[in-house]
VOPAGU-2260 file (C-alpha; in pm, 1 decimal, decimal comma):
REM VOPAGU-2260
SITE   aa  ch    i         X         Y         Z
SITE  UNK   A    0    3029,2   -4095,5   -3266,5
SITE  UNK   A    1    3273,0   -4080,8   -2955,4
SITE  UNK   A    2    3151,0   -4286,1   -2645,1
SITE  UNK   A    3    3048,0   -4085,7   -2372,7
SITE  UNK   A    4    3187,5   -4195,7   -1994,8
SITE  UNK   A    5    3191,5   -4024,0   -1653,5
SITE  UNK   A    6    3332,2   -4092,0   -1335,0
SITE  UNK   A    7    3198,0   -4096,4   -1004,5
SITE  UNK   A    8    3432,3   -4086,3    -680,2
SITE  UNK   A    9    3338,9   -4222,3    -309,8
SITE  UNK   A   10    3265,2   -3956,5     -61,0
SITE  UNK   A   11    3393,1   -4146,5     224,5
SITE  UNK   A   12    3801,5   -4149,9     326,3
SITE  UNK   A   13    3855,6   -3878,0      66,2
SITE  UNK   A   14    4189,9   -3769,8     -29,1
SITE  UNK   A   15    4105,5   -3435,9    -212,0
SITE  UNK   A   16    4444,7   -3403,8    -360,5
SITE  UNK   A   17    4458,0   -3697,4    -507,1
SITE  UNK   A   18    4075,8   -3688,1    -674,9
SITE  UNK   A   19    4190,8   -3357,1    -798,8
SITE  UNK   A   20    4491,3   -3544,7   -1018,3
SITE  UNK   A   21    4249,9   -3827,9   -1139,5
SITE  UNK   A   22    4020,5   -3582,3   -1245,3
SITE  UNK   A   23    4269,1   -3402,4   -1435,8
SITE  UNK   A   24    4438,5   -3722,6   -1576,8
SITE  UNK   A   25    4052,7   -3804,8   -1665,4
SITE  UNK   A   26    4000,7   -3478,6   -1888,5
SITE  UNK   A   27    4322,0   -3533,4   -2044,1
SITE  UNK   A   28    4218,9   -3876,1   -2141,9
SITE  UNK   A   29    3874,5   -3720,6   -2253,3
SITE  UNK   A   30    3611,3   -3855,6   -2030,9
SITE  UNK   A   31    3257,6   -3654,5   -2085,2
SITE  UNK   A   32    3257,4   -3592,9   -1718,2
SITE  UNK   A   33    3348,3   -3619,4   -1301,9
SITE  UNK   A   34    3075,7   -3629,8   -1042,2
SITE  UNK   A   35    3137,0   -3561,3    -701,1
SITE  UNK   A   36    2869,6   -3751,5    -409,6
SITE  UNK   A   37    2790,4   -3566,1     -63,5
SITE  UNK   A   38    2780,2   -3750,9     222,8
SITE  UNK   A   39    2861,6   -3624,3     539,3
SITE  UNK   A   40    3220,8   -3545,2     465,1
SITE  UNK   A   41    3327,2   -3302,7     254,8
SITE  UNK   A   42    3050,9   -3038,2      81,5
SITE  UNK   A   43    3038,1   -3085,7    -298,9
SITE  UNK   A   44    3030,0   -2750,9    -449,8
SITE  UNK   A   45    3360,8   -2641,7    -264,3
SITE  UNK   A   46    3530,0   -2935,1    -432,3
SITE  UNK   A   47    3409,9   -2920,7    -774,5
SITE  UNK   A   48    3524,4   -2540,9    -774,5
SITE  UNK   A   49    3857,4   -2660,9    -679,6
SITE  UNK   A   50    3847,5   -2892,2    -989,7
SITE  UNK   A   51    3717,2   -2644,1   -1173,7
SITE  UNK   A   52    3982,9   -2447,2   -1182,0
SITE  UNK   A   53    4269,2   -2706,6   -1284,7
SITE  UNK   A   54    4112,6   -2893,2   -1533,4
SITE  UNK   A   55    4000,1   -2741,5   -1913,6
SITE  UNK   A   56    3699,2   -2952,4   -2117,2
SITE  UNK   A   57    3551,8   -3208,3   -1875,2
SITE  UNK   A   58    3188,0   -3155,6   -1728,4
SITE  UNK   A   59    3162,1   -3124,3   -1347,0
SITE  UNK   A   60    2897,0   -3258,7   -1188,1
SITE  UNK   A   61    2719,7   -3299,6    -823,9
SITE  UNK   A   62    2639,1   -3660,3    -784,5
SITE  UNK   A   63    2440,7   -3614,8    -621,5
SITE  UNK   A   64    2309,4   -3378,3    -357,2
SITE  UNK   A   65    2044,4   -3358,9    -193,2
SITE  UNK   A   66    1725,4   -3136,9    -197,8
SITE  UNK   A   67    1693,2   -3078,1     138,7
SITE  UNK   A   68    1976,7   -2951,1     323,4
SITE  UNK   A   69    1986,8   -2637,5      93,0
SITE  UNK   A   70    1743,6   -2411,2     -31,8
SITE  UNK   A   71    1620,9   -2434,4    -343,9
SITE  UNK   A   72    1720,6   -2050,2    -426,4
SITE  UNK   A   73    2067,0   -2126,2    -262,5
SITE  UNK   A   74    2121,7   -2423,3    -514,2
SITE  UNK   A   75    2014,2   -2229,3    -816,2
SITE  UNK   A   76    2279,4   -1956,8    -650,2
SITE  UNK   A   77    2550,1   -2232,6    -644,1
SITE  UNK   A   78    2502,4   -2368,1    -971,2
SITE  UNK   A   79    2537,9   -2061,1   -1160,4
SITE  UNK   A   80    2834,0   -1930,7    -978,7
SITE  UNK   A   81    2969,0   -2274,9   -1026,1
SITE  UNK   A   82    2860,9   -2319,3   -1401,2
SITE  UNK   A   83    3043,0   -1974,6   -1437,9
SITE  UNK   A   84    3349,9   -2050,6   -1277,3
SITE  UNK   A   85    3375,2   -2348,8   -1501,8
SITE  UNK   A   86    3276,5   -2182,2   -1794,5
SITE  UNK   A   87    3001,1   -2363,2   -1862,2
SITE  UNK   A   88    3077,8   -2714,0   -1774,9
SITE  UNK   A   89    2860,5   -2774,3   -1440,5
SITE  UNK   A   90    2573,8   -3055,8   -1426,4
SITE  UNK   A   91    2351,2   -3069,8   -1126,4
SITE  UNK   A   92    2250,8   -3393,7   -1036,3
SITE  UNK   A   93    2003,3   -3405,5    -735,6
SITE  UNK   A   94    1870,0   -3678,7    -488,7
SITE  UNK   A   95    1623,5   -3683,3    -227,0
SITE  UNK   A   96    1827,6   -3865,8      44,1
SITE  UNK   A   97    1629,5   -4054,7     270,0
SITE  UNK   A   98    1495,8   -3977,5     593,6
SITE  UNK   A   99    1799,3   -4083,9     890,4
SITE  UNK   A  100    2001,8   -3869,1     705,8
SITE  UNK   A  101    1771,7   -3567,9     594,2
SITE  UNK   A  102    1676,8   -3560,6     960,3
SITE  UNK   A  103    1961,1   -3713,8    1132,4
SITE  UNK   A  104    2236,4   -3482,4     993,3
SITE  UNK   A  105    2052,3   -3201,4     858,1
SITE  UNK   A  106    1760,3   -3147,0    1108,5
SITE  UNK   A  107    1514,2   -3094,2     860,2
SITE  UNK   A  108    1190,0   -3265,3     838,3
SITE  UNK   A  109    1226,6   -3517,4     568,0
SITE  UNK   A  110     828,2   -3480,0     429,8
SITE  UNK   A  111     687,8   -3495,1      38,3
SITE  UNK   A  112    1018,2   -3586,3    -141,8
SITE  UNK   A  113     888,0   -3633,0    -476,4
SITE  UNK   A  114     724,0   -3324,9    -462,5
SITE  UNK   A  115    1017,6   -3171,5    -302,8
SITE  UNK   A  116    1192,3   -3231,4    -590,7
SITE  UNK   A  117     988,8   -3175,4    -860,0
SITE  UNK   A  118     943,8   -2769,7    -712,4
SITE  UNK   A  119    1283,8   -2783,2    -611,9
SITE  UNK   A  120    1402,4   -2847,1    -985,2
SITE  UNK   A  121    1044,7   -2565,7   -1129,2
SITE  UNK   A  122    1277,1   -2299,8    -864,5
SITE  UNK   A  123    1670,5   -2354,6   -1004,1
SITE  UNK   A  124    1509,0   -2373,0   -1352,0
SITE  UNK   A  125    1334,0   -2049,8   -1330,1
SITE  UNK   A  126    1602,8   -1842,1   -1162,3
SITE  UNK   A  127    1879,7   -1965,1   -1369,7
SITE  UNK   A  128    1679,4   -1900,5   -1670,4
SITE  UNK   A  129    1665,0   -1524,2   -1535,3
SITE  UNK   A  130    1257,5   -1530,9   -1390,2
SITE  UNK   A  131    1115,7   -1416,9   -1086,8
SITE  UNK   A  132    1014,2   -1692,2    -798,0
SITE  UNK   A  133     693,9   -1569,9    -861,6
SITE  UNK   A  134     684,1   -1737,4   -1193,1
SITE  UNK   A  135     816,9   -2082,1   -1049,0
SITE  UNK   A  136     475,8   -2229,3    -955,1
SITE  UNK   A  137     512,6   -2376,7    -660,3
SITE  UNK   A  138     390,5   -2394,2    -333,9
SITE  UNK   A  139     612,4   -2569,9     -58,2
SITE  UNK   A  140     768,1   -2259,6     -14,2
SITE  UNK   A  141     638,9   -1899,3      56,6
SITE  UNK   A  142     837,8   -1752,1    -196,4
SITE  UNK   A  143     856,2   -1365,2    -302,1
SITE  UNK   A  144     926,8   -1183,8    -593,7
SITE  UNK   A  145    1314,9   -1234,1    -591,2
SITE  UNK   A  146    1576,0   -1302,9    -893,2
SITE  UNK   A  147    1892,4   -1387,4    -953,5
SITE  UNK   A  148    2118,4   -1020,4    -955,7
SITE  UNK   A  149    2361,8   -1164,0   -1176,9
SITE  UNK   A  150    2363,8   -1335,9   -1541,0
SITE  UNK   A  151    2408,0   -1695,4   -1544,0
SITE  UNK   A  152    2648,8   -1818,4   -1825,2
SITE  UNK   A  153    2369,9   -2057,1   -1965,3
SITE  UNK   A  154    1986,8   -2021,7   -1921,6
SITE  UNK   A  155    1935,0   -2367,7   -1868,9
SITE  UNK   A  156    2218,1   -2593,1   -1667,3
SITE  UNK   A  157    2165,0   -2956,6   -1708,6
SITE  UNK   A  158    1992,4   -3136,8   -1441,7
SITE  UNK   A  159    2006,5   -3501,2   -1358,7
SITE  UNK   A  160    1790,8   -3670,8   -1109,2
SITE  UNK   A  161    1882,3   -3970,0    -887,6
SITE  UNK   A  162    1556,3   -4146,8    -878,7
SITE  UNK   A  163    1393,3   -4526,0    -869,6
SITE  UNK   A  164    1029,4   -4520,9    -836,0
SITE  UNK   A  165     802,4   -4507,1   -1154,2
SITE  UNK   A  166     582,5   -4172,7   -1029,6
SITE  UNK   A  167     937,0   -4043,7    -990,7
SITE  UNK   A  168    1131,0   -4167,5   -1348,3
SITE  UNK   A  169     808,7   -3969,7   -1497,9
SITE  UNK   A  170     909,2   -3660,9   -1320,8
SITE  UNK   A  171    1228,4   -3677,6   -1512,4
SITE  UNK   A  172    1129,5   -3711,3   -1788,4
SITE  UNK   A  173     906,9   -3437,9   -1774,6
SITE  UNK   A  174    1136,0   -3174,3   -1577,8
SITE  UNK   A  175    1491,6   -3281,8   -1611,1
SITE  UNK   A  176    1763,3   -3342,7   -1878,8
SITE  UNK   A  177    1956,9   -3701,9   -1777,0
SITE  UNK   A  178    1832,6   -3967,4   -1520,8
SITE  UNK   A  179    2091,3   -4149,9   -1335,9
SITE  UNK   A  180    1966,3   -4454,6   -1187,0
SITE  UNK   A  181    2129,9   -4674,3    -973,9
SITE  UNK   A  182    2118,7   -5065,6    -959,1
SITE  UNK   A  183    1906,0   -5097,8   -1251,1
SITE  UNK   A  184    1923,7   -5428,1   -1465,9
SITE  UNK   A  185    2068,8   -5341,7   -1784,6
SITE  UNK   A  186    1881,1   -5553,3   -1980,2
SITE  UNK   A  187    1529,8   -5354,9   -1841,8
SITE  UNK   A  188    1674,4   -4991,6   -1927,7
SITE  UNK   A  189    1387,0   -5002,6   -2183,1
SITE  UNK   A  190    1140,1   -4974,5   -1872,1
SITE  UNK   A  191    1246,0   -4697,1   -1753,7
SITE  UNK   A  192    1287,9   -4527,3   -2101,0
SITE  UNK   A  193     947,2   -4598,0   -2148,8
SITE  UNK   A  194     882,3   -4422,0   -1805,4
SITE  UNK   A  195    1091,6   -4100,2   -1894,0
SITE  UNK   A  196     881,3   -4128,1   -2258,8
SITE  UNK   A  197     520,2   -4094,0   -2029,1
SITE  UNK   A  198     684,4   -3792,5   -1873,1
SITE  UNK   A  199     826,9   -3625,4   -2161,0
SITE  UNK   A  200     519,0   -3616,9   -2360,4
SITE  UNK   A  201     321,6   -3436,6   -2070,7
SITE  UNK   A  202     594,0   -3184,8   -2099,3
SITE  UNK   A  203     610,9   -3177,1   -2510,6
SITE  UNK   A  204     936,1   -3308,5   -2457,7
SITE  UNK   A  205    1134,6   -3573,7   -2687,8
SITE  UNK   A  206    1251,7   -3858,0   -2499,1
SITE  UNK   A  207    1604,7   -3846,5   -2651,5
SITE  UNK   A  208    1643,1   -3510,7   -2520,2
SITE  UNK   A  209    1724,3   -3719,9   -2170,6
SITE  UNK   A  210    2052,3   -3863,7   -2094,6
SITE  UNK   A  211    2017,3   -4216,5   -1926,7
SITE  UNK   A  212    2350,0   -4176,7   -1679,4
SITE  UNK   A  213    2337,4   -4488,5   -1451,4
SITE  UNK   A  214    2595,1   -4536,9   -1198,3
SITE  UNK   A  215    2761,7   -4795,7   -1320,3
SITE  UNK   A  216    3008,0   -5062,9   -1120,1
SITE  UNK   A  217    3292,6   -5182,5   -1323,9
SITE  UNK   A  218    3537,7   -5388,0   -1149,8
SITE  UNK   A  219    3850,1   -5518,4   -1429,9
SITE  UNK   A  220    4031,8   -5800,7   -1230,3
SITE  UNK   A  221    4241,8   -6063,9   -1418,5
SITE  UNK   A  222    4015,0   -6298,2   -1168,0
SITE  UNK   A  223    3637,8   -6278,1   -1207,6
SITE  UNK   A  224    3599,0   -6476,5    -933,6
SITE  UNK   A  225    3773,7   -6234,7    -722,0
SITE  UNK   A  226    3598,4   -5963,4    -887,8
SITE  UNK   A  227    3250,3   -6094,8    -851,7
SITE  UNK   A  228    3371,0   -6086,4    -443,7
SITE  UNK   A  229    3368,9   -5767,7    -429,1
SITE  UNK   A  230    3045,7   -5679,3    -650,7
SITE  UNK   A  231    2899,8   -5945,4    -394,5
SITE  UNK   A  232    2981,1   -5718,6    -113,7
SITE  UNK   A  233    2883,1   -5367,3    -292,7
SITE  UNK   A  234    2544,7   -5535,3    -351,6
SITE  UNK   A  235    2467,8   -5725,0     -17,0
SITE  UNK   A  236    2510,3   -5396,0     147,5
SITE  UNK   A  237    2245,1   -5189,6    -107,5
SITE  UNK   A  238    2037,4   -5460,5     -77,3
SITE  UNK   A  239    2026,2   -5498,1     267,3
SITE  UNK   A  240    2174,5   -5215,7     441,1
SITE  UNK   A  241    2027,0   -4908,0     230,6
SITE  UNK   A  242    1663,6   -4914,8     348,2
SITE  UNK   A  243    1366,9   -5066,1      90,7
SITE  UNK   A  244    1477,7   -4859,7    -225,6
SITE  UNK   A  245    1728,6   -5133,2    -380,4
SITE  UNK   A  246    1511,0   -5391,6    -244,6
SITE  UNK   A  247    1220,3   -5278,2    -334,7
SITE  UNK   A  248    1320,8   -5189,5    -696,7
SITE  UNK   A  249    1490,8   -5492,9    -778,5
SITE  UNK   A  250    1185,7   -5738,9    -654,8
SITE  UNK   A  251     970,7   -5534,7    -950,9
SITE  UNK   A  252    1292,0   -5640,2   -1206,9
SITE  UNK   A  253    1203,8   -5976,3   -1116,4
SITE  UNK   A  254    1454,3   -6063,7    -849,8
SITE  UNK   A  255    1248,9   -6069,6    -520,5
SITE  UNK   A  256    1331,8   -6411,7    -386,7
SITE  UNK   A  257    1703,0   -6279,9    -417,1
SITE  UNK   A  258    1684,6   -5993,4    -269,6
SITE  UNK   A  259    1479,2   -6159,9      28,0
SITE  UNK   A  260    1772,0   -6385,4      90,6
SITE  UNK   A  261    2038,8   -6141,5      71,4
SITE  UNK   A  262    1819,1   -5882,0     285,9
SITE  UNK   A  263    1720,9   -6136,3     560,2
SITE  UNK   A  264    2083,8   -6243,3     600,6
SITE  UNK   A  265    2218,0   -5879,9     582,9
SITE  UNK   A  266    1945,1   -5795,0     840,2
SITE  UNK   A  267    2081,5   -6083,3    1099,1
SITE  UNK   A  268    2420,5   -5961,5    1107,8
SITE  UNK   A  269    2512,6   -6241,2     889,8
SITE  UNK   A  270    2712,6   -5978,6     617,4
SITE  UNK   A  271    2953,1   -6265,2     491,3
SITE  UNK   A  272    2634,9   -6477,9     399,3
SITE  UNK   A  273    2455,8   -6197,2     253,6
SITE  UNK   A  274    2737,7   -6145,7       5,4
SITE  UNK   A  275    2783,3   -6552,8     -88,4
SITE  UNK   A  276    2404,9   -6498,6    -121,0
SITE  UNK   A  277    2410,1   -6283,2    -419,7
SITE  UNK   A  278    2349,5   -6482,0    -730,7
SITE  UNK   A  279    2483,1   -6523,6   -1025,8
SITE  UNK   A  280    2174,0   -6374,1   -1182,3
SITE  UNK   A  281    2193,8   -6036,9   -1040,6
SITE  UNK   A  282    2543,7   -5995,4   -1050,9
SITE  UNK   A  283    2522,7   -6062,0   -1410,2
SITE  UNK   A  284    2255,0   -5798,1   -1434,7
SITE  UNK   A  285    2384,4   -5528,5   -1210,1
SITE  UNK   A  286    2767,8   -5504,2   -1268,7
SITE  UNK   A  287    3064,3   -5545,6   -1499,8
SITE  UNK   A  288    3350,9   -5752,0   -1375,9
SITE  UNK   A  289    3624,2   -5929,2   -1488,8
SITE  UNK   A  290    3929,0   -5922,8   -1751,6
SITE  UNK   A  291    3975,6   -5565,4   -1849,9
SITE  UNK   A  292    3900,6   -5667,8   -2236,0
SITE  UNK   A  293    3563,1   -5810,0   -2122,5
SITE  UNK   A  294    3508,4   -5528,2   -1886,1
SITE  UNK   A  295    3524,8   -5311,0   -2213,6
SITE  UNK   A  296    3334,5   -5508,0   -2450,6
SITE  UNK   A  297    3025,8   -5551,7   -2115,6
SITE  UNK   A  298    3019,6   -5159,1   -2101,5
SITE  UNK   A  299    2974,0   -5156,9   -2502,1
SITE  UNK   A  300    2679,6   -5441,4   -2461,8
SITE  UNK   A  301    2515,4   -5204,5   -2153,3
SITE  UNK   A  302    2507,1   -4899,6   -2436,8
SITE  UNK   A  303    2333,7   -5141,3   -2633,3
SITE  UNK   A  304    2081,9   -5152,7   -2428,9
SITE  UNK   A  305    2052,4   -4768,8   -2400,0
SITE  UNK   A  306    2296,8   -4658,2   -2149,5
SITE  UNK   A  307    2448,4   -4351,2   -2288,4
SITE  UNK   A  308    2673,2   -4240,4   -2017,7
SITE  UNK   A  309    2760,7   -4476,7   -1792,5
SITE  UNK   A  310    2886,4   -4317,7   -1481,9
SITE  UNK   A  311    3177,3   -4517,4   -1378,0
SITE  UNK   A  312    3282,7   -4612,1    -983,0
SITE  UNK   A  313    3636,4   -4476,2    -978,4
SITE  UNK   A  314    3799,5   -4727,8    -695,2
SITE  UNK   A  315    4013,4   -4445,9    -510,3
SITE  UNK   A  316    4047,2   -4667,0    -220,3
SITE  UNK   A  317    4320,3   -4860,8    -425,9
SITE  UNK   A  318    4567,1   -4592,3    -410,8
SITE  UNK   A  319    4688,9   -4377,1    -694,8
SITE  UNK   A  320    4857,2   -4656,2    -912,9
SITE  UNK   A  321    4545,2   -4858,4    -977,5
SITE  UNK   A  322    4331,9   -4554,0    -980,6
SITE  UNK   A  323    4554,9   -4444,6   -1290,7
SITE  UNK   A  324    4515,9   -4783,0   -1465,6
SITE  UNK   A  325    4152,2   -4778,2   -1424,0
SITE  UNK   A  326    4090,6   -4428,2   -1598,3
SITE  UNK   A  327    4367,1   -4552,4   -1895,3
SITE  UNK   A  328    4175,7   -4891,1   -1928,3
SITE  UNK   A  329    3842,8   -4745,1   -1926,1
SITE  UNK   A  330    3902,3   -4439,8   -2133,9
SITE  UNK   A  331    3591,2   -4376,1   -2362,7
SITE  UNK   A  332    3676,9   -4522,1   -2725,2
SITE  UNK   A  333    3720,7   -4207,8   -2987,8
């Protein structure tokens, strides 16, 4: 069986020309798949159309966006005219954000997430599928008796959900079709397999019918050392910068006294510490660095363990030379 791989790009200091080439050079080379973040730069939908257009067999995907700043009837309107003008090839991964930026950037009152989601996903669903709102069952939303006036390539498009939290890895597996944590220990995927299993059966689901997609950090150096600098940095700032989520999620792996060092140094202004603080341990357990040849065998360890499509962290602020290198050395094996 081929290996499956995406990629994911950074949404900051964006160069959309140039993410357009990688993700062409990446279908060429035959990765399963290129997901495009939103931030507060560049909208995602726009981009991925753009893609769309100039590239032939890879999957296109939104990762991820969030399910408050649209409605849930414009998403399911964006998704099929996107899965169309792909022909087929669009995945919608979806996030709840968190609150600064929900409200911040977006105005809108950042209340019920989880349940936010879980309608927001019963709406696309039914719409794309060709129903009426008024079959959606839900009830955030004062919804009328509206469908979609046009015919959606597919009746289902894939969704993938960003999510952490037990209550919410239970959702996915009950609702959605691939999970794509982030900063979850490899060796513990089975914990949150189990999680999607709960949620599956309440659905009559099977479990394998769910794509495990973590975003996935793979940094090929010829110095570990020097690669392990950088994870150190990535992770100090989740850790300590990103709110509780990271924090909170990695203390349940285990890791708490870790992640209480890291966050208390991040939290004093003390960002060089907080990256020396990272240990060993979770580097080990969170990312791949290293020689390229161990960088490829690590990946084939972390599918071991149940990751079927790693989503990898394309490093597009290296410029276009080791951007290219990256895709060839990490091309999925045939």
């Amino acid at each position: 069986m081929k290996e499956k791989s995406g990629l994911v790009v950074f949404w900051k200091n964006y160069d959309r020309k140039a993410v357009l080439r990688y993700a062409q050079e990446a279908d060429e080379l035959g990765y399963h798949s290129f997901w495009m973040p939103e931030g507060w730069a560049y909208e995602a939908f726009s981009l991925l159309a753009e893609i769309a257009v100039h590239t032939k067999n890879i999957q296109l995907g939104t990762g991820v966006v969030n399910v408050f700043s649209r409605s849930p009837g414009l998403m399911a309107m964006q998704a099929a005219t996107l899965d169309e003008i792909s022909e087929g090839r669009f995945l919608l991964g979806l996030g709840t954000s968190g609150a600064k930026v929900i409200e911040g950037l977006h105005g809108v009152p950042y209340k019920k997430p989880l349940t936010r989601l879980r309608q927001y996903i019963r709406v696309v669903q039914t719409l794309i599928a060709g129903g009426r709102l008024s079959d959606a069952q839900v009830d955030l939303w004062d919804l009328r008796h509206f469908k979609l006036e046009m015919t959606p390539v597919r009746d289902r498009i894939p969704i993938y959900c960003a999510c952490l939290n037990d209550k919410a890895v239970r959702m996915v597996g009950e609702l959605a079709d691939g999970w794509m944590p982030t900063f979850w220990p490899y060796e513990q995927m089975d914990r949150g397999r189990a999680l999607l299993a709960e949620g599956a059966r309440l659905s009559g689901r099977n479990v394998d019918d769910i794509t495990i997609s973590p975003f996935t950090t793979v940094i090929p150096m010829p110095d570990q050392e020097m690669s392990y600098d950088s994870a150190r940095k990535i992770l100090s700032f989740y850790i300590g910068g990103m709110g509780v989520y990271y924090h909170a999620l990695l203390s349940r792996m285990g890791f708490e006294a870790d992640c209480d060092r890291v966050r208390d140094l991040y939290t004093a202004n003390k960002r060089d510490e907080a990256a020396a603080a990272v240990s060993p341990a979770l580097l080990d357990a969170l990312v791949i660095a290293g020689e390229p040849d161990f960088c490829r065998t690590r990946l084939q360890l972390w599918r071991e363990h149940g990751v079927e499509l790693p989503i990898l962290g394309l490093p597009t602020d290296l410029g276009p030379d080791i951007c290219s290198m990256y895709l060839q050395m990490m091309a999925p094996a045939a």
